[in-house]
Structure formats: structure tokens, C-alpha cells
VEXDO-287685 format. One record per atom (N, C-alpha, C, CB): x, y, z. Coordinates in steps of 0.001 Angstrom, whole numbers, plus 500000, padded with zeros to 6 digits. Glycine has a CB too. Layout:
BEGIN
XYZ
...
% end
This chain:
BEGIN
629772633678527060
631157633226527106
631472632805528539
632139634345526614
631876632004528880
632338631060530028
633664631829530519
632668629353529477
633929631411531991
635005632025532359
636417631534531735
634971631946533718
636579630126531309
637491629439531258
637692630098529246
637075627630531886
636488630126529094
637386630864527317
637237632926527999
635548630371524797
637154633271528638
637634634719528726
638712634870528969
637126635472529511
639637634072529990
640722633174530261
641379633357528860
640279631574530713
641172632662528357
641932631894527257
641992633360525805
640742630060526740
640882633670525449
640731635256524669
641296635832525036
639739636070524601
641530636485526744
642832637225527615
644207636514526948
642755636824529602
644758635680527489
645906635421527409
646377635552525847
646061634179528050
645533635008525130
645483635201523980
645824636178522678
644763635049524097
645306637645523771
645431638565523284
646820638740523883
644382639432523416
647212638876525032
647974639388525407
649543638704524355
647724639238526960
649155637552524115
650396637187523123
650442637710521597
650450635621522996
649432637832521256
649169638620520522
649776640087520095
648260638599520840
649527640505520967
650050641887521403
651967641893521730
649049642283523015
652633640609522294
653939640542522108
654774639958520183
654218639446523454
653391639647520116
654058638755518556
653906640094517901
652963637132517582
653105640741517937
652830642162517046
654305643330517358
651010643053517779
654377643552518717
655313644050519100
656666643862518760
655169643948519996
656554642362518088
658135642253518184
657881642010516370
659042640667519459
657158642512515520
657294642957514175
656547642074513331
658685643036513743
655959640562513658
654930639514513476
653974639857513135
654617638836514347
653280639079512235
651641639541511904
650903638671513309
650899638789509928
649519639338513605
648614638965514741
648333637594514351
647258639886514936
648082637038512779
647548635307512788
649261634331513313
646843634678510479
650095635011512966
651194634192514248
650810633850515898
652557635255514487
650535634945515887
650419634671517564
648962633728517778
650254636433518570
648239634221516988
646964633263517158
647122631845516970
645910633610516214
648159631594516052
648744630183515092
649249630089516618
650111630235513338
649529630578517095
650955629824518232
649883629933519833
653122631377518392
648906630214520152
647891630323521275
647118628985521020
646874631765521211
646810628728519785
646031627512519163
646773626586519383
645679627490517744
648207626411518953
648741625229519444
649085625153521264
650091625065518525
649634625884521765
649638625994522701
648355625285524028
649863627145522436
647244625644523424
646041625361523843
645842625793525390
645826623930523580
646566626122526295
645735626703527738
646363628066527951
645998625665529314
645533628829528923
645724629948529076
647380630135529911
644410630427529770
647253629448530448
648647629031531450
650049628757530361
648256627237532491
649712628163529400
650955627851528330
651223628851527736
650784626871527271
650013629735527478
650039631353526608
650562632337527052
648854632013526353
650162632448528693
651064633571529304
652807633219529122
650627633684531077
652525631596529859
654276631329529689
654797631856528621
654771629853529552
654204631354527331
654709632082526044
655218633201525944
653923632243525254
653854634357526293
653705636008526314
655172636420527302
651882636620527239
655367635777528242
656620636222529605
658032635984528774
656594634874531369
657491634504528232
659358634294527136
659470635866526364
659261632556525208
658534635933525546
658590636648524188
658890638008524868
657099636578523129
658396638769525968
658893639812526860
660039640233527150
658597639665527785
660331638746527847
661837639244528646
663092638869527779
662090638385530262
662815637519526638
664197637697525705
664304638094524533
664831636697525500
662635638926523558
662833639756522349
663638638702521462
663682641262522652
662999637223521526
663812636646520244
663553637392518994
663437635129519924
664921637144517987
665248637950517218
664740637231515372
666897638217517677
664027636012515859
663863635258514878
662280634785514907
664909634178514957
661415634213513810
660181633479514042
660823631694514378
659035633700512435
661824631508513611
662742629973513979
662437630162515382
664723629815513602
663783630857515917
663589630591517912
662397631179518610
664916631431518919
660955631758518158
659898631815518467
659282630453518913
659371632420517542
659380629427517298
658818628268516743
659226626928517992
659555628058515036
660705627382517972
661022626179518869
660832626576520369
662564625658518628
660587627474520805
660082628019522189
658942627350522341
659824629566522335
657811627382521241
656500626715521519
656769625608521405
655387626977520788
657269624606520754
657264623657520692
658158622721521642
657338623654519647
659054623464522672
659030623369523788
658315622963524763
659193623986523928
657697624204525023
656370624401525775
655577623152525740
655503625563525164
655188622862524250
654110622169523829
654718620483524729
653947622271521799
656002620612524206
656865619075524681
656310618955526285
659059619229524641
656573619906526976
656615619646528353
655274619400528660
657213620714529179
653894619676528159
652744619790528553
652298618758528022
652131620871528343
652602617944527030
652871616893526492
653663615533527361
653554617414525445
654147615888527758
655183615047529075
654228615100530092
656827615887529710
654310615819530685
653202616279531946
652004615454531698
652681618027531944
651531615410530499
650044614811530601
650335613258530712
648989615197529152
651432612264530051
651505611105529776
652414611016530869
651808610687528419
652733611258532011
653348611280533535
652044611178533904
654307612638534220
651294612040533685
649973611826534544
648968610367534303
649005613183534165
649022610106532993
648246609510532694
648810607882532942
647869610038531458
649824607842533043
650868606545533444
650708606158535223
652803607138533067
650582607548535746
650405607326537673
649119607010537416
650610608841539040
648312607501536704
646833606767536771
647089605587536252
645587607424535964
647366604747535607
647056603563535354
647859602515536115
647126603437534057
648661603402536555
649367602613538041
649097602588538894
650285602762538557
648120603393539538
647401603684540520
646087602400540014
647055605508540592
645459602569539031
644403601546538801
645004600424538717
643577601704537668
645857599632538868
647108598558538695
647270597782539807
648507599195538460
647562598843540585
647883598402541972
646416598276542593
648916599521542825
645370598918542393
644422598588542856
643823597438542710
643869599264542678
644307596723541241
643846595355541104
644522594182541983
644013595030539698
645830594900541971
646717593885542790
646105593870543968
648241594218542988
646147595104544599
645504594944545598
643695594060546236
645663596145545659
643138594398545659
641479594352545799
641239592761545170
640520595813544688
642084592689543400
641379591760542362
640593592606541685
640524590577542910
639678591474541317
638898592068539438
637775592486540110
638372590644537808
636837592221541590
635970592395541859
635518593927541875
635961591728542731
634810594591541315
634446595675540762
633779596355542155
633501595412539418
633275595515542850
632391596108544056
633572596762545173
631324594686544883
634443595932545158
635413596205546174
635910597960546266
636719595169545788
635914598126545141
636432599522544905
635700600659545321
636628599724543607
634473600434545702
633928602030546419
634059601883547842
632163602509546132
% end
């Protein structure tokens, strides 16, 4: 097992362990680590579910899908400065392929 899935099994559990706590069966929290997908989105999760004891699986649902929105945003911000960044490089340089290293 790699460091980056012990990572991810950690956090994993640890949400786990708040979805159980707050009266949830364990394949919830697993359902909601899976979508989530990084260890970093899971803790965020695990810290919500801690400190405000939502009282519902509804305002659980839309917490992740929150989450999910912003990391979702984040990636297509990123992926937009890259192709603007490769953009301007054409403007800059042209099509010549050599120019670029």
C-alpha cells in the first residue's frame, strides 16, 4: 500500500467513524469519502460533521456536495490558467514548437 492510499484509508476511516457517531450506517460515510475523492476533502468533511452534529443525512448530502462544487471549481480555474498560460505562449513565441524549451 502506497503512502498516498494510507492517506486516503486514514481519512477515510476517520469519517467513518463521525458518520457512525452521529447514528449513520459505515457504507454512508464510505458512499460520501468515494465521492469526495482526496484525503484533504475527507478530513474537511470529518471537521464539518464534528463541530456542527448535522441533524439530518439531507444537510450531510449537501455539505458534500458542496465540497465536491468547490474542488470542482478549483480544478477548471486551474485548468483555464493553464490554457492561458499555453495561449499566451503562442502569442508570444508562435506555433514554432522548438521555441518553447
Amino acid at each position: 500500500m502506497t503512502q498516498a492510499q494510507r492517506e486516503w484509508q486514514r481519512a477515510c476511516n476517520d469519517l467513518v467513524r463521525e458518520i457512525i457517531g452521529l447514528g449513520y450506517p459505515e457504507e454512508f460515510g464510505r458512499d460520501i469519502a468515494r465521492i469526495l475523492g482526496s484525503p484533504k476533502a475527507i478530513d474537511r468533511m470529518s471537521a464539518y460533521l464534528r463541530y456542527t452534529r448535522p441533524e439530518s443525512a439531507e444537510i450531510i448530502a449537501d455539505e458534500v456536495l458542496a465540497i465536491r462544487s468547490e474542488i470542482d471549481a478549483w480544478k477548471r480555474k486551474k485548468s483555464a490558467q493553464e490554457a492561458n498560460m499555453r495561449y499566451n505562449e503562442v502569442l508570444y513565441f508562435g506555433l514554432d514548437p522548438d521555441d518553447y524549451d
